[in-house]
C-alpha positions in Angstrom: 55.4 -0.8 -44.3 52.9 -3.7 -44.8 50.7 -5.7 -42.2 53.0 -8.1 -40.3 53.3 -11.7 -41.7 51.7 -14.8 -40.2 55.5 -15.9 -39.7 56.4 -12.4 -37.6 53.5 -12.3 -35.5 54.0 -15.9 -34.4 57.1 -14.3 -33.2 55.7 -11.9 -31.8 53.6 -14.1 -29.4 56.4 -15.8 -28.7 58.4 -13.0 -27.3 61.4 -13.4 -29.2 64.1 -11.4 -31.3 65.3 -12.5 -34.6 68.7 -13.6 -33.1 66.8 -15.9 -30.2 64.5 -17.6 -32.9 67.9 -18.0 -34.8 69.5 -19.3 -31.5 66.7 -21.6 -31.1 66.5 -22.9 -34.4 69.8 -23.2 -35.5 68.9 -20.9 -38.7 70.8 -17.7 -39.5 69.1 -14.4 -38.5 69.4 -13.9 -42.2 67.0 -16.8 -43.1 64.3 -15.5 -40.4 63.9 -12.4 -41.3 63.9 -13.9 -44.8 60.7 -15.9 -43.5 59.4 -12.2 -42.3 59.9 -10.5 -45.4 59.1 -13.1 -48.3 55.8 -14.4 -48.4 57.2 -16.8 -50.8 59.8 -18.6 -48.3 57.8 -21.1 -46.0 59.4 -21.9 -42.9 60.2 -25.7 -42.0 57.4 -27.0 -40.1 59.9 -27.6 -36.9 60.5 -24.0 -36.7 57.2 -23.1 -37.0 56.7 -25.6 -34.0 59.5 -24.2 -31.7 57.9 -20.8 -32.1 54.5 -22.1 -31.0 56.1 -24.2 -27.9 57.4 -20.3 -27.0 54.0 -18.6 -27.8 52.3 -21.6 -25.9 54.3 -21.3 -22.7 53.9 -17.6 -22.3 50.7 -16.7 -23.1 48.6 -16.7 -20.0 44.7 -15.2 -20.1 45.0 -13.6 -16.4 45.1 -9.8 -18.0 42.9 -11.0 -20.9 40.1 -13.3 -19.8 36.5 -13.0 -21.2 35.7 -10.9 -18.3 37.4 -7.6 -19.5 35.6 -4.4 -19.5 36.1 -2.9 -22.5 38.1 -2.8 -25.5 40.7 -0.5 -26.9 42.3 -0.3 -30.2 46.4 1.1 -30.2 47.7 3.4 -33.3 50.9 4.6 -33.4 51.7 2.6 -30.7 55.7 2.7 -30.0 56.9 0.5 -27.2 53.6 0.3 -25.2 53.4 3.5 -22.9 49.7 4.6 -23.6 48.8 0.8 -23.2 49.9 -1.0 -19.9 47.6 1.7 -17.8 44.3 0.7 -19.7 45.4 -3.4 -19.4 45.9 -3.0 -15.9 42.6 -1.2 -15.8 40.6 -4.4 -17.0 40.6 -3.5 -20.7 41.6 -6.0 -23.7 43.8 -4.5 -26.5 42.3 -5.8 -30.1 44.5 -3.9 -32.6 47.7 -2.3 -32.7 49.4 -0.6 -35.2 53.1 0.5 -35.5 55.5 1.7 -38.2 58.8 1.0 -36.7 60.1 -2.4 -37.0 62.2 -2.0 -33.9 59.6 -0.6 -31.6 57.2 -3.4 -32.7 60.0 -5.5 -31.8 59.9 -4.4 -28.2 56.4 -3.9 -28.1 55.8 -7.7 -28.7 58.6 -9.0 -26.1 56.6 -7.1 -23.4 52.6 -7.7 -24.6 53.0 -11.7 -26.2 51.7 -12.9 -22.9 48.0 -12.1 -24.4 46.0 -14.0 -26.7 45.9 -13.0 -30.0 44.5 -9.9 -31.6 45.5 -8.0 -34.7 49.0 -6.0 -35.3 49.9 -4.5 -38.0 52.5 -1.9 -39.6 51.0 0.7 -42.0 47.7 2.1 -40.5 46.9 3.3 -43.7 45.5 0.5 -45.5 43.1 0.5 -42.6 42.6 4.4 -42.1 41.2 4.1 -45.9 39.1 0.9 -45.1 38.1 1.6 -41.4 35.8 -1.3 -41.4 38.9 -3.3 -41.0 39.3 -2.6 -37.6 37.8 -4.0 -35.1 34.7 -2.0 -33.5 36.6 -0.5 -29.7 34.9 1.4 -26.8 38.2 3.1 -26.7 40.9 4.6 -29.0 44.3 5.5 -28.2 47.0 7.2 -30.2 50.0 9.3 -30.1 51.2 11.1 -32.8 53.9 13.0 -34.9 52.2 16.4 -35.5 52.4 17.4 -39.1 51.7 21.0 -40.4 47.8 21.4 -42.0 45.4 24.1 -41.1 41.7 25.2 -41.7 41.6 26.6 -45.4 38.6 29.0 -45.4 36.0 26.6 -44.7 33.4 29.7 -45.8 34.6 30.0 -49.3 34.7 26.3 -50.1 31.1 26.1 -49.0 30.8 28.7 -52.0 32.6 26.8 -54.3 30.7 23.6 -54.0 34.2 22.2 -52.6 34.7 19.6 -50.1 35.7 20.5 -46.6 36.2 19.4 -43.1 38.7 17.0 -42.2 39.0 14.9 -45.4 40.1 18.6 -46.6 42.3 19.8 -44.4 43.8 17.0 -42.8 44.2 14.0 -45.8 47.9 12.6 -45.7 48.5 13.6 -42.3 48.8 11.0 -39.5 46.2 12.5 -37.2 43.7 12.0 -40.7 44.6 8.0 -39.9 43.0 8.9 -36.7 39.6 10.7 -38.1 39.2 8.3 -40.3 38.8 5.3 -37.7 37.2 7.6 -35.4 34.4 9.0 -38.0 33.5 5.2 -38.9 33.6 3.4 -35.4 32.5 6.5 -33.2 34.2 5.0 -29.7 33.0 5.9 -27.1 35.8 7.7 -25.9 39.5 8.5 -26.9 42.7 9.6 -25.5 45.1 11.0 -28.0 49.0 12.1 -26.8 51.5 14.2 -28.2 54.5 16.7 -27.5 53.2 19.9 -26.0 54.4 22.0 -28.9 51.5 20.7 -30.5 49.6 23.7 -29.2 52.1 25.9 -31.1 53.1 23.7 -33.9 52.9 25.8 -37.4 51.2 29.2 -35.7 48.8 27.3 -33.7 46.7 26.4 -36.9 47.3 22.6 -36.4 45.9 22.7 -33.2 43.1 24.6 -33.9 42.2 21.9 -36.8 42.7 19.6 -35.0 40.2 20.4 -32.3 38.3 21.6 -35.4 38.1 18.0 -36.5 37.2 16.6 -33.4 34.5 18.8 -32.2 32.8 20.2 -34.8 33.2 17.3 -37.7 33.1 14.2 -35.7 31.0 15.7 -32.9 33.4 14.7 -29.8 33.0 16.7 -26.3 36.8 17.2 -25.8 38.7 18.6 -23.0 43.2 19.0 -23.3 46.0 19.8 -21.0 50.1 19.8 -20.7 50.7 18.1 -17.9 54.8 17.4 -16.7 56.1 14.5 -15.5 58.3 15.3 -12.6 55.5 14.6 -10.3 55.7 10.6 -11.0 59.5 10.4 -12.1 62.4 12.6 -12.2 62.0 14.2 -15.4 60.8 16.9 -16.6 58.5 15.7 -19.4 55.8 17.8 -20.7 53.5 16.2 -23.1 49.5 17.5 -23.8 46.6 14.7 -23.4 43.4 15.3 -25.8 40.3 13.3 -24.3 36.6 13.1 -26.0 33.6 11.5 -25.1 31.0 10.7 -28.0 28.3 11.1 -25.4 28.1 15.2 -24.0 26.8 14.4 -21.3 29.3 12.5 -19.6 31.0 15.3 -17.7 34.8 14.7 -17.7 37.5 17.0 -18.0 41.0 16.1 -18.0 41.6 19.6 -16.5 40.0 18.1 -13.1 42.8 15.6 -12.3 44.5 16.3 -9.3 47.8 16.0 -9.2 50.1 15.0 -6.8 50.7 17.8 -4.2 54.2 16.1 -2.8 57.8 16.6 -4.7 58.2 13.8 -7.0 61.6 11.1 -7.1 65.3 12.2 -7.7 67.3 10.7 -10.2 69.2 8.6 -7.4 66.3 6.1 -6.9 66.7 5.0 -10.9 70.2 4.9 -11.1 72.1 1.9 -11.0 75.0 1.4 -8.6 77.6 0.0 -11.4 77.2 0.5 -15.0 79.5 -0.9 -17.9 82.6 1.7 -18.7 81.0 2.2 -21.9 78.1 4.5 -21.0 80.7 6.7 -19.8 81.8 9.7 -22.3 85.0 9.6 -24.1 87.9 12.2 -23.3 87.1 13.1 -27.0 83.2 13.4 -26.5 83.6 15.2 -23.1 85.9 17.7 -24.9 83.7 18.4 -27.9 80.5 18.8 -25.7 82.3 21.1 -23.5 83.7 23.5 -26.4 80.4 23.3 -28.2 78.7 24.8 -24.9 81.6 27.0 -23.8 80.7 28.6 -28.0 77.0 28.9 -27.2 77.6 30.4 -24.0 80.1 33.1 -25.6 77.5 34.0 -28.5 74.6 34.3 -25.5 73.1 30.7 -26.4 72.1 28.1 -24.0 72.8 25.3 -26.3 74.7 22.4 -24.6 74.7 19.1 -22.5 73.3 19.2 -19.2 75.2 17.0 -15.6 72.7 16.0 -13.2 73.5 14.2 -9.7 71.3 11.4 -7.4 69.2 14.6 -6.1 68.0 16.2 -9.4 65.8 16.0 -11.7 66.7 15.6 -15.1 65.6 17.7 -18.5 63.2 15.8 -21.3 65.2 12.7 -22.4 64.5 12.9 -26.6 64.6 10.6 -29.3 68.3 11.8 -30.2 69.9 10.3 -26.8 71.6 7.7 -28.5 73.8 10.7 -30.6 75.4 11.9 -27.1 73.1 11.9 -24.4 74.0 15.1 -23.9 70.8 16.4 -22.5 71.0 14.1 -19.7 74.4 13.0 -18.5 74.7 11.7 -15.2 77.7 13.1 -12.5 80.8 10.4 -12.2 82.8 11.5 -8.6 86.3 11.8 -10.3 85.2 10.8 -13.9 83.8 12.1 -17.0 80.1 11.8 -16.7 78.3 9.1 -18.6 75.1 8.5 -20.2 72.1 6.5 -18.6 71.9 2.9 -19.3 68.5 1.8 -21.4 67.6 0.2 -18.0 67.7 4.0 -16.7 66.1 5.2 -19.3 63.2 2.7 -19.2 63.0 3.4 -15.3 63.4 7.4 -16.0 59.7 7.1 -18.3 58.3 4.7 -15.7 58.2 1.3 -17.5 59.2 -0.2 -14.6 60.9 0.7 -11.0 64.4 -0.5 -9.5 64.0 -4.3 -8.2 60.7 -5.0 -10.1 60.4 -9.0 -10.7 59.2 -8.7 -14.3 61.4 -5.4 -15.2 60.5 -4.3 -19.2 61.9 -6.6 -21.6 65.1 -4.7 -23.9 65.4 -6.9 -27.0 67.1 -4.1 -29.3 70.6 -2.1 -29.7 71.2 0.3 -26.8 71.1 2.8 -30.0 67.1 1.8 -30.5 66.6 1.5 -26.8 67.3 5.2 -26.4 65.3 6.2 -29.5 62.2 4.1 -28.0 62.2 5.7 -24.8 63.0 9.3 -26.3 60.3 8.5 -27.9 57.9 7.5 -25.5 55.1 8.5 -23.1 56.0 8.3 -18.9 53.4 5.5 -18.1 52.9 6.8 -14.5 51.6 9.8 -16.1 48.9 7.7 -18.4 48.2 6.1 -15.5 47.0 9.2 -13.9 45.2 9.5 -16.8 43.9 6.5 -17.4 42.2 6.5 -14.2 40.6 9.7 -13.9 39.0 8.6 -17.6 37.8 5.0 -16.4 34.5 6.3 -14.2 33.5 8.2 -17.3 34.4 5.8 -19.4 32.4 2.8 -17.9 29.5 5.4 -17.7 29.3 6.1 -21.2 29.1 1.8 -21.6 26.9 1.8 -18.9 29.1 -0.6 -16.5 28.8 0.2 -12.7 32.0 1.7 -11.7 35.1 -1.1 -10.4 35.6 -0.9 -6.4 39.0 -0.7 -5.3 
């Protein structure tokens, strides 16, 4: 997928979907994403106009002023979760890059309130020519994990062959990562992922991938799974890799306290009326129920899971949109249903129940529930995020922010 056009990113600032700049133009959604996708097709200058009037009226510089801290660059970016911690923690975003189409699309309705600053699709073209992207004290990533491992290092060094990550890494997504890291040497990075990382393909894509980080590109790094249920009611386990280019900084994401209380139930998400669609259909409920009643028999646990307003629900995946079978929610008298996006975007901690600026939800339910699934809990980052800001504004040499 190729770097956004001029045409797409001016949508982007101005926070709209295809169908609301169709709405507001009178065009077809065919003819703007027409203008998205064919450099050749210019606009008319009146739409062009209505979209700046949109990106003019929302974009405010309270998050973003001159005053900032420090800067961060986004790969891999989804729908935002790594990012609205560090924002709120005084930092400016300058780059963000994202694959999906649809998650770029959410991603801009909820960040177009900012000035500026560069977003594209396919972080390769830039992993390949780092000096691209714009020098950041911070990088953030998460990443699909993909199999590689370290090929005896000893015997290449015998063979005159190259090694080291642009070996044992090149075509994966976490070599996207090196590469920017190698050339721009941030001070400091956080990097998320699924906590089967740590056992992905034997354990040998972990191990290069510390591998890569500590011994090529000379990073002190610390790592740890931590689960969700303590912010939201999910059980979400996901593992956070943080390095500081500086050793002597001393943090260790293994320090963060967490909280010591029982976290929310699934009650204080849920909303009191939801559309008879979300519920399951007598032929849906009758599948998922012989499909588990099978497992059961042959000694499986395969099968949808029913929670009520005092649990706390198992990890919601990318596949909810299928069945939502891994977390349906008890009906008194009904089939069960699935969670509404608004649930789901409440369940990862996007926002809370009766928030004034809930998260925007410009795509399909169908998306929706692939975005979240796919997503990081914020609360959780947030955690994060501040445990790593002392050491971070150490390693730049800022005096630490009061309050």
């Amino acid at each position: 997928m190729n770097e956004i056009t001029d045409f797409e990113a001016l949508r982007h600032r101005a926070g709209l979907s295809v169908p609301e700049v169709a709405e507001i133009t009178g065009k077809h959604t065919r003819t703007i994403r027409r203008y998205e996708k064919d450099g050749t097709l210019v606009p008319p200058k009146l739409v062009t106009d209505k979209l700046r009037d949109h990106a003019k009226a929302r974009q405010t510089l309270s998050e973003y002023d001159t005053n900032h801290d420090f800067d961060f660059i986004h790969l891999f970016a989804g729908i935002g979760g790594l990012r609205r911690p560090f924002d709120q923690l005084n930092g400016k975003c300058i780059f963000t890059s994202e694959w999906d189409r649809f998650a770029r699309e959410t991603y801009a309705a909820n960040f177009s309130n900012v000035p500026e600053h560069k977003s594209v699709g396919d972080i390769r073209p830039y992993s390949n020519n780092p000096e691209n992207v714009p020098k950041h004290d911070l990088l953030l990533a998460g990443f699909p994990c993909q199999p590689f491992s370290l090929a005896g290092v000893s015997k290449k060094n015998s063979l005159g062959r190259p090694h080291g990550f642009l070996c044992d890494t090149q075509g994966t997504l976490f070599y996207d990562v090196a590469k920017i890291l190698e050339h721009h040497k941030p001070a400091t990075f956080l990097l998320e992922d699924v906590k089967n990382l740590k056992s992905h393909d034997g354990g040998r894509t972990f191990k290069t991938i510390m591998h890569v980080l500590e011994k090529d590109l000379k990073y002190k790094v610390t790592h740890r799974v931590i689960s969700s249920e303590h912010w939201v009611p999910q059980k979400r386990q996901r593992i956070f890799i943080v390095g500081f280019k500086d050793h002597a900084i001393k943090h260790d994401i293994n320090d963060l306290a967490l909280p010591d209380t029982d976290g929310p139930k699934l009650g204080s998400i849920l909303e009191p009326k939801v559309p008879e669609k979300y519920t399951l259909t007598p032929n849906l409920w009758k599948y998922l129920q012989n499909y588990k009643a099978k497992h059961a028999k042959a000694g499986n646990g395969f099968g949808f899971s029913v929670f009520g307003p005092n649990d706390v629900t198992r990890t919601l995946s990318a596949r909810y949109y299928k069945d939502g079978s891994e977390v349906l929610v008890k009906q008194d008298g009904q089939r069960p249903r699935r969670l509404t996006p608004r649930e789901c975007a409440r369940l990862m901690g996007f926002e809370k129940r009766g928030d004034n600026q809930p998260f925007q939800i410009p795509v399909s339910d169908t998306q929706a529930y692939r975005q979240f699934g796919n997503s990081v809990v914020v609360p959780v980052v947030n955690a994060v995020a501040q445990h790593m800001m002392p050491y971070l504004l150490e390693a730049l040499e800022k005096p630490t922010r009061k309050g």
